[in-house]
mmJSON file of the N, C-alpha and C atoms, coordinates in Angstrom:
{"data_MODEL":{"atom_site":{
"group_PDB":["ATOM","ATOM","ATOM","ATOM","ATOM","ATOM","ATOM","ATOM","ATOM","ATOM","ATOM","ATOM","ATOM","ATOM","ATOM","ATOM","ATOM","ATOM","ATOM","ATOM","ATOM","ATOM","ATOM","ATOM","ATOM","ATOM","ATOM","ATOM","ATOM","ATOM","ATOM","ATOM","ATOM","ATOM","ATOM","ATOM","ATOM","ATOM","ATOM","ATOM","ATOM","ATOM","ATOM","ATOM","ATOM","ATOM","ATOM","ATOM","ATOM","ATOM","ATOM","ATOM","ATOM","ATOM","ATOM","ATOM","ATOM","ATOM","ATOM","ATOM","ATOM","ATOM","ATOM","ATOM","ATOM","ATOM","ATOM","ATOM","ATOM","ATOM","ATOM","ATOM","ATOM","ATOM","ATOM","ATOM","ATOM","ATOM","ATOM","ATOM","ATOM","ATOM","ATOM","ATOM","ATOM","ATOM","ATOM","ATOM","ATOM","ATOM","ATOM","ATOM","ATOM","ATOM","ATOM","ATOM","ATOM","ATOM","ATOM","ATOM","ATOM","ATOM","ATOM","ATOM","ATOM","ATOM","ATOM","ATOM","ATOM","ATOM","ATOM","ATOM","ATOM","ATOM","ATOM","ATOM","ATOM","ATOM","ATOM","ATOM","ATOM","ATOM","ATOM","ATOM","ATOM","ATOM","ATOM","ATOM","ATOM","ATOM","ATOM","ATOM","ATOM","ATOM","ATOM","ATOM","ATOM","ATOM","ATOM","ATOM","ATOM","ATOM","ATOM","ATOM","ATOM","ATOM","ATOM","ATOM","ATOM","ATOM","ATOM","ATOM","ATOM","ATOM","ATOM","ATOM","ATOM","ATOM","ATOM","ATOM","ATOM","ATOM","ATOM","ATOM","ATOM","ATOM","ATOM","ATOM","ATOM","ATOM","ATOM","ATOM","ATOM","ATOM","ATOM","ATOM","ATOM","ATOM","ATOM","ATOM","ATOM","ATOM","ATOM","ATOM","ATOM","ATOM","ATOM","ATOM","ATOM","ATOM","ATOM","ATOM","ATOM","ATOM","ATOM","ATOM","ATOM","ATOM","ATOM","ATOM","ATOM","ATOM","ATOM","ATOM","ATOM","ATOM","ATOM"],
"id":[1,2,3,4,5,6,7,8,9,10,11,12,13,14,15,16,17,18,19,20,21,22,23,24,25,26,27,28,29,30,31,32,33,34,35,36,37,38,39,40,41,42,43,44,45,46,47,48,49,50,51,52,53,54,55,56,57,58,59,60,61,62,63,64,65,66,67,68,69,70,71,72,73,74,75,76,77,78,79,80,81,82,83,84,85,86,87,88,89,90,91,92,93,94,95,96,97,98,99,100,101,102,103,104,105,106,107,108,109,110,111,112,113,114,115,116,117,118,119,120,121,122,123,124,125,126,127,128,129,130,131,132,133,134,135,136,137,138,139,140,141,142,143,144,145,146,147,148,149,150,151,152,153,154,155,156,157,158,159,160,161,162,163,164,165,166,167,168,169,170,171,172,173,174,175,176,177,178,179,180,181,182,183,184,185,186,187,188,189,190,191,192,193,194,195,196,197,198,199,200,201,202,203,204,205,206,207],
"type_symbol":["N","C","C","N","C","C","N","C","C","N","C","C","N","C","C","N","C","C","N","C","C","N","C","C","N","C","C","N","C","C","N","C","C","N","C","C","N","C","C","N","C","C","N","C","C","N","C","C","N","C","C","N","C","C","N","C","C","N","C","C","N","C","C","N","C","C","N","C","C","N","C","C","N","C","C","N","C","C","N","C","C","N","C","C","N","C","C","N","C","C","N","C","C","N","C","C","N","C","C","N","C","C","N","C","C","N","C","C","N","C","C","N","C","C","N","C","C","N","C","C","N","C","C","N","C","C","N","C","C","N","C","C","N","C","C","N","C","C","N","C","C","N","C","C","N","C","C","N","C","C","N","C","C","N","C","C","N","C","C","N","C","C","N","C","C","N","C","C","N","C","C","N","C","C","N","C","C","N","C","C","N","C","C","N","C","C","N","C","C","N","C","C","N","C","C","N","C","C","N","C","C","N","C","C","N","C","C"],
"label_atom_id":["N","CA","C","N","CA","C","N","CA","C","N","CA","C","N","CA","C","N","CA","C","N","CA","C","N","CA","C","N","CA","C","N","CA","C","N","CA","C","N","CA","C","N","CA","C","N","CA","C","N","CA","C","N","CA","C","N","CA","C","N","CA","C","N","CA","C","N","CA","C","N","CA","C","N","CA","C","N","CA","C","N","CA","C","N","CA","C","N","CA","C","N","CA","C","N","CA","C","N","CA","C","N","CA","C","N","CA","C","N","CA","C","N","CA","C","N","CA","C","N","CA","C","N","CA","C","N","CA","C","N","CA","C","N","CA","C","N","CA","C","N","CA","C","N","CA","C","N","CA","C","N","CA","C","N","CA","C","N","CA","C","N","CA","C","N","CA","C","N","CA","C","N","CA","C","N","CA","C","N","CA","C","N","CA","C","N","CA","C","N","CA","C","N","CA","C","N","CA","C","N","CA","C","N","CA","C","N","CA","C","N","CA","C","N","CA","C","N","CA","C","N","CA","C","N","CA","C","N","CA","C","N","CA","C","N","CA","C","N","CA","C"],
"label_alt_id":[null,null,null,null,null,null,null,null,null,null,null,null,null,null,null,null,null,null,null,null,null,null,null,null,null,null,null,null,null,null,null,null,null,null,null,null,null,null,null,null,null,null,null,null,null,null,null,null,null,null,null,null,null,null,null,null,null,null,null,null,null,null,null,null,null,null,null,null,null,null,null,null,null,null,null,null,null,null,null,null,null,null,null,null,null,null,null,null,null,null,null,null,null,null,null,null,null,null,null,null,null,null,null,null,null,null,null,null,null,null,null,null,null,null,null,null,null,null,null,null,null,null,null,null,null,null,null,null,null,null,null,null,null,null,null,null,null,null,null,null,null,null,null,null,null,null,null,null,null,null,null,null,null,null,null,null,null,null,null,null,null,null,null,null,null,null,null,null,null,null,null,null,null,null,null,null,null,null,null,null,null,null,null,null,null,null,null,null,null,null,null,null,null,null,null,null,null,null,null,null,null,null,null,null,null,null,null],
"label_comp_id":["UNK","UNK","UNK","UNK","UNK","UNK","UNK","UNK","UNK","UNK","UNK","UNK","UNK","UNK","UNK","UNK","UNK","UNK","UNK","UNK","UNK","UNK","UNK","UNK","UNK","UNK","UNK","UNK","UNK","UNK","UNK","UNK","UNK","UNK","UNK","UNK","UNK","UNK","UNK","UNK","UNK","UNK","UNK","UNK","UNK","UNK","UNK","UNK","UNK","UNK","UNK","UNK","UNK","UNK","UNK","UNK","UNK","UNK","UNK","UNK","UNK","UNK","UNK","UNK","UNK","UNK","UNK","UNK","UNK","UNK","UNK","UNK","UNK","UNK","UNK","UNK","UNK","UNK","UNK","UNK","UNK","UNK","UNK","UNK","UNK","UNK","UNK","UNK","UNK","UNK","UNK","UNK","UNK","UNK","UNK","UNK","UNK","UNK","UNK","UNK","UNK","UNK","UNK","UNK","UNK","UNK","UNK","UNK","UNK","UNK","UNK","UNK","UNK","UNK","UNK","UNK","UNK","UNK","UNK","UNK","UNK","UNK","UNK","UNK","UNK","UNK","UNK","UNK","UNK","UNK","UNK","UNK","UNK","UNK","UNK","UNK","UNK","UNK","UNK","UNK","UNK","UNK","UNK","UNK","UNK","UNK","UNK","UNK","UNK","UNK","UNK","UNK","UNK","UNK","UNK","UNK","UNK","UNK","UNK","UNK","UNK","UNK","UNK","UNK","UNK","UNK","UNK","UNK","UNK","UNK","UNK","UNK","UNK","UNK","UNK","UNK","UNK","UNK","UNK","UNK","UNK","UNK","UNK","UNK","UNK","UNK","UNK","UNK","UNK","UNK","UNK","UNK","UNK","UNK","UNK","UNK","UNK","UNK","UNK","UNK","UNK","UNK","UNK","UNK","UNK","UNK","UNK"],
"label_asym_id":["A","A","A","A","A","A","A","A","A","A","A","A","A","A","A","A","A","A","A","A","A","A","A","A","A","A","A","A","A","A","A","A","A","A","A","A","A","A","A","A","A","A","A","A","A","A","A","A","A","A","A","A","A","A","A","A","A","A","A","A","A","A","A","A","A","A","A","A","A","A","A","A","A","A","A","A","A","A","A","A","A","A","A","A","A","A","A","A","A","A","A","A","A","A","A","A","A","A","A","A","A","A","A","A","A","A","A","A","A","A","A","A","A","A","A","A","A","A","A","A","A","A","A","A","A","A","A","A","A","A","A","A","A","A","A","A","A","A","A","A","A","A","A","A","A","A","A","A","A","A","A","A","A","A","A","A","A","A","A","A","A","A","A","A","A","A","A","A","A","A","A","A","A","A","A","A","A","A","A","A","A","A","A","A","A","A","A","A","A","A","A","A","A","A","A","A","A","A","A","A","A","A","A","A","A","A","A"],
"label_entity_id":["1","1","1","1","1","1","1","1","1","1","1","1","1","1","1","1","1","1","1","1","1","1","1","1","1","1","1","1","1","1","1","1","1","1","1","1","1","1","1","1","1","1","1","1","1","1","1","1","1","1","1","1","1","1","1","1","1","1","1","1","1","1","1","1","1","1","1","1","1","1","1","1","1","1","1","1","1","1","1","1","1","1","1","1","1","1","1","1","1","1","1","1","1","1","1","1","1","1","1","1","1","1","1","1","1","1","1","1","1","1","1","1","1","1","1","1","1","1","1","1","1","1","1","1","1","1","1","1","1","1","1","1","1","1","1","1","1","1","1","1","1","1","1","1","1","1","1","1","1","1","1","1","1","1","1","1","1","1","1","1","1","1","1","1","1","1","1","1","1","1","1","1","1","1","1","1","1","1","1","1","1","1","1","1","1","1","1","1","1","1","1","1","1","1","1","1","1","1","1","1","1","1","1","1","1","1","1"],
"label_seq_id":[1,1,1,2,2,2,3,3,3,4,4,4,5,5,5,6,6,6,7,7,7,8,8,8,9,9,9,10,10,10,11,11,11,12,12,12,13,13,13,14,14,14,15,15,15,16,16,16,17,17,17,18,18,18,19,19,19,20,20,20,21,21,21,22,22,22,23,23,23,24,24,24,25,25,25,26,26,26,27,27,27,28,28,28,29,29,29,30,30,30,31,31,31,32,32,32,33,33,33,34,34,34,35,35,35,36,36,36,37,37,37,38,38,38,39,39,39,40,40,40,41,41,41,42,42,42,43,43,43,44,44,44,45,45,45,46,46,46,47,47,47,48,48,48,49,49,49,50,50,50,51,51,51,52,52,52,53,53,53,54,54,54,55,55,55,56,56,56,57,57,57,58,58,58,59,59,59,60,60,60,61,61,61,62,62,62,63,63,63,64,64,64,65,65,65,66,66,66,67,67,67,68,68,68,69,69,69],
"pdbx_PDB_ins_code":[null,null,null,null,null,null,null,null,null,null,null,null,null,null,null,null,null,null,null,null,null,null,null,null,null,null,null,null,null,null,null,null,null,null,null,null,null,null,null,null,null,null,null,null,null,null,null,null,null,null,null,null,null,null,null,null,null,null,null,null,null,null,null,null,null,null,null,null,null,null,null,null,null,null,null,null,null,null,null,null,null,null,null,null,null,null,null,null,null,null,null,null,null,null,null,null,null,null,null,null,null,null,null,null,null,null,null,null,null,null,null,null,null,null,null,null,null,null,null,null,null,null,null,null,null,null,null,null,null,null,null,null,null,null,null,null,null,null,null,null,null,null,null,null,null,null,null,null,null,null,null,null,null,null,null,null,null,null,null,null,null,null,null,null,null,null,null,null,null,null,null,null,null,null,null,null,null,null,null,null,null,null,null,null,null,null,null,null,null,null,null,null,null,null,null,null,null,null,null,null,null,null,null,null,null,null,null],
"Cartn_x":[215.063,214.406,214.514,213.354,213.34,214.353,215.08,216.474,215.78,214.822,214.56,213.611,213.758,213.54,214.381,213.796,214.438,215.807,215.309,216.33,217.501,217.6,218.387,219.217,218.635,219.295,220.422,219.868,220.387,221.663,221.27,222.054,223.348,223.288,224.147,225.198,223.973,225.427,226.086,225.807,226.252,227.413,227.427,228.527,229.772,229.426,230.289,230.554,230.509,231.219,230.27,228.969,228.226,227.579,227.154,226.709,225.198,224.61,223.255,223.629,222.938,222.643,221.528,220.401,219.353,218.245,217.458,216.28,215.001,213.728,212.885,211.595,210.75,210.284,211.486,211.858,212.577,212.714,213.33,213.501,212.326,212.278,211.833,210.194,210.097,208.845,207.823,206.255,205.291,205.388,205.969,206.233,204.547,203.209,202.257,201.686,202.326,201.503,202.465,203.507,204.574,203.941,204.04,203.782,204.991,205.098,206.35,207.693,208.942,210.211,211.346,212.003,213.025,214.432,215.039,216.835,217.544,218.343,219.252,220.655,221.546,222.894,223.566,225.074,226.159,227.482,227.727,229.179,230.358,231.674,232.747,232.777,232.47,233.203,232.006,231.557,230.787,229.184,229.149,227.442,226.858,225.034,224.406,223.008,222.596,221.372,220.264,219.059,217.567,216.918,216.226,215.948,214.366,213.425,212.182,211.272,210.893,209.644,208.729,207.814,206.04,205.543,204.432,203.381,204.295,204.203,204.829,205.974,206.92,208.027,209.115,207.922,208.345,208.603,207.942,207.798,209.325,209.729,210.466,211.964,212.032,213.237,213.353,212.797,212.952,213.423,213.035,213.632,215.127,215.162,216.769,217.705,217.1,217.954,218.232,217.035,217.842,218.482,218.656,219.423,220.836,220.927,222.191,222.884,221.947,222.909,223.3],
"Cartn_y":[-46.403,-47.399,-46.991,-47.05,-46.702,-47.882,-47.439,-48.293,-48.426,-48.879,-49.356,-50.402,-51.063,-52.092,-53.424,-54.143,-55.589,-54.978,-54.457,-53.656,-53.269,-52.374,-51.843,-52.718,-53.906,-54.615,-55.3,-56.121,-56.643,-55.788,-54.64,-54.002,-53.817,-53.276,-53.122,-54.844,-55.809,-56.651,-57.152,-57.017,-56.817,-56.476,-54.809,-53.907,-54.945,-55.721,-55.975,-57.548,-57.778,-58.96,-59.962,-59.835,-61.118,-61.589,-62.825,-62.992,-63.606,-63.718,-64.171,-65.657,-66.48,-68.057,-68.549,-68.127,-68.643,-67.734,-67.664,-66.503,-67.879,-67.788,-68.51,-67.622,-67.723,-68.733,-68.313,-69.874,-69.623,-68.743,-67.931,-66.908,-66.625,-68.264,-68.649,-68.553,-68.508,-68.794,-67.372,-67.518,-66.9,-65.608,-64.362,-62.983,-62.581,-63.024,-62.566,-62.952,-64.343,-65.07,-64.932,-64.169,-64.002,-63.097,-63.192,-62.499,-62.609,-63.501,-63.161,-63.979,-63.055,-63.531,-63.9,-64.77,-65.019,-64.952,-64.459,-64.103,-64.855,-65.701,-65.927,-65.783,-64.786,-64.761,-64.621,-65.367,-66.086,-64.938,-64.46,-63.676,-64.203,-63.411,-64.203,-64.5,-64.345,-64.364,-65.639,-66.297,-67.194,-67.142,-66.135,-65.638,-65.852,-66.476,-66.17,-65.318,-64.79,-63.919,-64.756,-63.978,-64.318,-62.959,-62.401,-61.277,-62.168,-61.078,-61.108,-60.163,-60.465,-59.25,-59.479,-58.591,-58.917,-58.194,-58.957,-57.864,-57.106,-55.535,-54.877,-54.647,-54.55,-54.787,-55.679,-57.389,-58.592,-58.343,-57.663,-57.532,-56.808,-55.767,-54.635,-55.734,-56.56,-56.857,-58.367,-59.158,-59.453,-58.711,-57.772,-57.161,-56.521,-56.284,-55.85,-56.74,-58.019,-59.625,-59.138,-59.506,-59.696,-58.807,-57.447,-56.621,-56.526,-57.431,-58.192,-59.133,-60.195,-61.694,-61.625],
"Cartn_z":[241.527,242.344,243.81,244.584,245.658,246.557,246.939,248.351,249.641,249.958,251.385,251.666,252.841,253.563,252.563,252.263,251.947,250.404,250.047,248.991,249.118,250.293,251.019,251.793,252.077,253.05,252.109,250.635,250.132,249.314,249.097,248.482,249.387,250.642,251.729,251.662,251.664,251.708,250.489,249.456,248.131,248.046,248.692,248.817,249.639,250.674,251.896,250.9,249.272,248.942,248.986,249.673,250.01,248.387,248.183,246.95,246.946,246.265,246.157,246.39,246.886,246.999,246.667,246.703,246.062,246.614,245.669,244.968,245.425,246.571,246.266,246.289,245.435,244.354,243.502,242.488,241.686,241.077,240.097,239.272,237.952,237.533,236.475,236.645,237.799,238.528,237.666,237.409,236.868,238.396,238.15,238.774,239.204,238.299,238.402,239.7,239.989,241.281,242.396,242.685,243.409,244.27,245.46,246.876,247.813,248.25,248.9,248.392,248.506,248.241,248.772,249.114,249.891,249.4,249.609,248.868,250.284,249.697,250.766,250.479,250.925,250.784,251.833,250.719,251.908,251.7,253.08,253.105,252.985,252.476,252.645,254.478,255.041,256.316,257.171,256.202,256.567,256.719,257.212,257.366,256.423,256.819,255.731,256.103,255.204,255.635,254.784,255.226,255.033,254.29,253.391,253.361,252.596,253.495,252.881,252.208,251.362,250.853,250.668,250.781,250.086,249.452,248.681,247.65,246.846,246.848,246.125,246.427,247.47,247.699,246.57,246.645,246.499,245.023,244.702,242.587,242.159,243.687,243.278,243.413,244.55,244.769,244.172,243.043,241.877,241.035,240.382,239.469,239.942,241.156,241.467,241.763,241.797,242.009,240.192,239.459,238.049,237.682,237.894,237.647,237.968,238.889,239.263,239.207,238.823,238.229,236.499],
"occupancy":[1.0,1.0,1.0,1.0,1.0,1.0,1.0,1.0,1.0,1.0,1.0,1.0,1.0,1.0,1.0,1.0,1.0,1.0,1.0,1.0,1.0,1.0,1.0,1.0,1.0,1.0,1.0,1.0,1.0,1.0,1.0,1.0,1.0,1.0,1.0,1.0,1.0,1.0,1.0,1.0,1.0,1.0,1.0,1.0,1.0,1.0,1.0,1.0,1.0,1.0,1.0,1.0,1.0,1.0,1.0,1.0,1.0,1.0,1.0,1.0,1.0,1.0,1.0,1.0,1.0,1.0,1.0,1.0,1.0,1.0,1.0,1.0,1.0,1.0,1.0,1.0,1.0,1.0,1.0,1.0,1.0,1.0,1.0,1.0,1.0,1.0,1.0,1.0,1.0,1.0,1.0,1.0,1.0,1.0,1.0,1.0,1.0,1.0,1.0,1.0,1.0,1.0,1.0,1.0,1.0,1.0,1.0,1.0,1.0,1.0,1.0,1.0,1.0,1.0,1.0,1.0,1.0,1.0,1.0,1.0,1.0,1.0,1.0,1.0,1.0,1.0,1.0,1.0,1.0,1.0,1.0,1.0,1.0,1.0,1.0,1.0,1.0,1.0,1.0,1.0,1.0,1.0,1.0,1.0,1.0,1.0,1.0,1.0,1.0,1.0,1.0,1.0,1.0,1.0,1.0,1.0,1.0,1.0,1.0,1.0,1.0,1.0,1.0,1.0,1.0,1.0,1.0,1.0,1.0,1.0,1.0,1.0,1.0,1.0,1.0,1.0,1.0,1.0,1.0,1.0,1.0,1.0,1.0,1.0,1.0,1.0,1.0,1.0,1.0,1.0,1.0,1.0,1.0,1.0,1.0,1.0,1.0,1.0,1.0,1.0,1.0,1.0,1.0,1.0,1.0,1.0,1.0],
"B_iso_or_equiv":[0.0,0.0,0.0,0.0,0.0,0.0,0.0,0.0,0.0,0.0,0.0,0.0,0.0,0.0,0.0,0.0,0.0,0.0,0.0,0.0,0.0,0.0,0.0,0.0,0.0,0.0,0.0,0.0,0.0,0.0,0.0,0.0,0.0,0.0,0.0,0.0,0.0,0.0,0.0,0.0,0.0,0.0,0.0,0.0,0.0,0.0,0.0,0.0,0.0,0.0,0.0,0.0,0.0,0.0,0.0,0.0,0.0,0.0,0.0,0.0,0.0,0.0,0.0,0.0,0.0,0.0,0.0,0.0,0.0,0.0,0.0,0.0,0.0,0.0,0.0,0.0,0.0,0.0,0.0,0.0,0.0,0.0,0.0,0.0,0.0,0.0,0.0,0.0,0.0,0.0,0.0,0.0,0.0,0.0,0.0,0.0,0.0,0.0,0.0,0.0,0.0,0.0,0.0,0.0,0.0,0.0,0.0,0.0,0.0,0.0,0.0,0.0,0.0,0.0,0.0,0.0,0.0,0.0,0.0,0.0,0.0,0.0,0.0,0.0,0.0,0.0,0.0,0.0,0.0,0.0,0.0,0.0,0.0,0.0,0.0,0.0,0.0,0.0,0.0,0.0,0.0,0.0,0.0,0.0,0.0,0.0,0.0,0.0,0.0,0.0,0.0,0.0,0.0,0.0,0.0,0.0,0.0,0.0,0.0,0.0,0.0,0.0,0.0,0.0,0.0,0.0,0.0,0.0,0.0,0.0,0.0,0.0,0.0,0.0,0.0,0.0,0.0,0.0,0.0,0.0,0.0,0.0,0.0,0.0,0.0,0.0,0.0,0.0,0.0,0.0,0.0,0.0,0.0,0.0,0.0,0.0,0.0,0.0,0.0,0.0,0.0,0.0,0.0,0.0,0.0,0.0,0.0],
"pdbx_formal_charge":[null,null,null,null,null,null,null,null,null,null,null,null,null,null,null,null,null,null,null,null,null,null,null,null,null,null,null,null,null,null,null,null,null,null,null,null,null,null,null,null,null,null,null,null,null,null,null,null,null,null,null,null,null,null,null,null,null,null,null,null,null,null,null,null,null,null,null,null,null,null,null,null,null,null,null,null,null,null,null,null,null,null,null,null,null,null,null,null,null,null,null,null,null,null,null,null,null,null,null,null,null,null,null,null,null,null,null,null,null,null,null,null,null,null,null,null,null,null,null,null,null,null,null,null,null,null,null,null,null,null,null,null,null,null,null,null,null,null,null,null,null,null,null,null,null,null,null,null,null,null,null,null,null,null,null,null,null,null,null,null,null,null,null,null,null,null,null,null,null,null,null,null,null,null,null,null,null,null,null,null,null,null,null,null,null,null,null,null,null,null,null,null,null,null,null,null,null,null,null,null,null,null,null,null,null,null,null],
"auth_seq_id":[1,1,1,2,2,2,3,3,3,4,4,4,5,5,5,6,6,6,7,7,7,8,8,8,9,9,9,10,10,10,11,11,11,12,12,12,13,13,13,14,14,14,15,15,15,16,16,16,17,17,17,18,18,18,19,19,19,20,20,20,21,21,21,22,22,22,23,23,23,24,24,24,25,25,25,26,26,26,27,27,27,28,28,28,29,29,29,30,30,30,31,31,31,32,32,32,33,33,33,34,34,34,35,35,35,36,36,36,37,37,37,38,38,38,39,39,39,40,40,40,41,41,41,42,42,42,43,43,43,44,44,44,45,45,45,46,46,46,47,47,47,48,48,48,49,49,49,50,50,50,51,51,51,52,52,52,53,53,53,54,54,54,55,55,55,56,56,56,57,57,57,58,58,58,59,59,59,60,60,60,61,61,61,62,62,62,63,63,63,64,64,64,65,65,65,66,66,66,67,67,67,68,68,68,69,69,69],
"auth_comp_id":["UNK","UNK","UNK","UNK","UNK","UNK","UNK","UNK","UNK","UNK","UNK","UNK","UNK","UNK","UNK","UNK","UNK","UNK","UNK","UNK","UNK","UNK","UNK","UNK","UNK","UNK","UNK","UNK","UNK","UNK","UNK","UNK","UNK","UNK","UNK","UNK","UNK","UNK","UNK","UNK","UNK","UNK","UNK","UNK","UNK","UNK","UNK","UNK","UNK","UNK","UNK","UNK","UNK","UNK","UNK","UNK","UNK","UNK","UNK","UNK","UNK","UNK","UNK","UNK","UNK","UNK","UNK","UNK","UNK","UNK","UNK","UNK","UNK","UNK","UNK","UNK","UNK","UNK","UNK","UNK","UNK","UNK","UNK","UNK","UNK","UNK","UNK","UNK","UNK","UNK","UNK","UNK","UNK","UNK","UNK","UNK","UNK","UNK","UNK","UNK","UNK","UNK","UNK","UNK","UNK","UNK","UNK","UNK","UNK","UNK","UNK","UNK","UNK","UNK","UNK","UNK","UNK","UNK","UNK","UNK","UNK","UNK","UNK","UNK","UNK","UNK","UNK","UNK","UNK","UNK","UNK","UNK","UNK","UNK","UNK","UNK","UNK","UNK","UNK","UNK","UNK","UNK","UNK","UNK","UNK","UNK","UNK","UNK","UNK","UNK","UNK","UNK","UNK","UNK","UNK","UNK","UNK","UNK","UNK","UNK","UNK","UNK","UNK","UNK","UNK","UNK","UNK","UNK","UNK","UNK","UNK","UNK","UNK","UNK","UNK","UNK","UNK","UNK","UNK","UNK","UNK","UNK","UNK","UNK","UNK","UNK","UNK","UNK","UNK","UNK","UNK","UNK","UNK","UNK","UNK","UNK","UNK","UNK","UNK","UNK","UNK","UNK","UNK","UNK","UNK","UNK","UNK"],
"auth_asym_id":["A","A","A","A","A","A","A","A","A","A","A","A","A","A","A","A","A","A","A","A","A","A","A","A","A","A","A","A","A","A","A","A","A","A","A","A","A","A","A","A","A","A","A","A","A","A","A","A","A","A","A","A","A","A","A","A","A","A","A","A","A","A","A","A","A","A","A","A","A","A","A","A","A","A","A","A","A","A","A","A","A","A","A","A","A","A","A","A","A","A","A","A","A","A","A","A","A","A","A","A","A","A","A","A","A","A","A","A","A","A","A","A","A","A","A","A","A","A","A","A","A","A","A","A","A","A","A","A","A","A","A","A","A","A","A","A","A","A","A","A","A","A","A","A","A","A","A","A","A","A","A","A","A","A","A","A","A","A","A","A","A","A","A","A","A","A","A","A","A","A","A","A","A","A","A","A","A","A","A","A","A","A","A","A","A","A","A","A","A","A","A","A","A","A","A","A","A","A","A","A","A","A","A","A","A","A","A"],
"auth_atom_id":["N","CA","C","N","CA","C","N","CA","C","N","CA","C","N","CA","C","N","CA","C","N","CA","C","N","CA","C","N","CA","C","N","CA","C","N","CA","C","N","CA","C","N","CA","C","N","CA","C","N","CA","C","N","CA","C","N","CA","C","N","CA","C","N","CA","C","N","CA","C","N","CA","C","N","CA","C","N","CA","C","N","CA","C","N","CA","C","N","CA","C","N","CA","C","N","CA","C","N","CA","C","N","CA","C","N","CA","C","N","CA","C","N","CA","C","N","CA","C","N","CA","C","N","CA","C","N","CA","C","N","CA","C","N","CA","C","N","CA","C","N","CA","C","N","CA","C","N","CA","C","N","CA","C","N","CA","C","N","CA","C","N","CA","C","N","CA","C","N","CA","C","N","CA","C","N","CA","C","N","CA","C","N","CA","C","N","CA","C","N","CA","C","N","CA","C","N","CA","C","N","CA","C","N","CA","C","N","CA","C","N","CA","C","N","CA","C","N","CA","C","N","CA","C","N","CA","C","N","CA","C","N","CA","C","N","CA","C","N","CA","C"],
"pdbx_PDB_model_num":[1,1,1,1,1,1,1,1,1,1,1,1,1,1,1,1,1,1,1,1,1,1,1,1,1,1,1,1,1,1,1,1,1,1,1,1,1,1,1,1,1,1,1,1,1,1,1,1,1,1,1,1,1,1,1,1,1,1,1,1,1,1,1,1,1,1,1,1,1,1,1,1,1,1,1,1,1,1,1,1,1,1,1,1,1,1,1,1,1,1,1,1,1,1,1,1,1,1,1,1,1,1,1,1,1,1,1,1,1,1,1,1,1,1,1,1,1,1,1,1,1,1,1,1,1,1,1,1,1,1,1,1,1,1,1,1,1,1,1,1,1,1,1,1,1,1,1,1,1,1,1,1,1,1,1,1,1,1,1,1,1,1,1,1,1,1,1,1,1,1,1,1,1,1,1,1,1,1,1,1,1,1,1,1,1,1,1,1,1,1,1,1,1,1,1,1,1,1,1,1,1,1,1,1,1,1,1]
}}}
């Protein structure tokens, strides 16, 4: 799987302990009508991030959310 832009980001804080908080559109949500994606995760050290994707990006970093929960 290609590692960059929103991928990369998430993956990076993964590494640093941070955990997923919520995936929108839901998970459950129809992938066909999905354009853009929002991941929001929370660090131990309080922080939380925003990560966005689109179009084909958005398809890729779904499948690397589920590849992880």
């Amino acid at each position: 799987m290609d590692m960059t832009g929103a991928i990369f980001q998430l993956e990076n804080l993964l590494v640093k302990n941070c955990k997923i908080q919520k995936v929108l559109p839901a998970m459950f949500a129809s992938d066909a009508e999905v354009n853009i994606v929002t991941v929001i995760v929370a660090c131990p050290d309080g922080s939380t991030h925003t990560i966005r994707a689109y179009k084909e990006e958005a398809q890729a970093l779904r499948e690397f959310v589920r590849s992880k929960m």
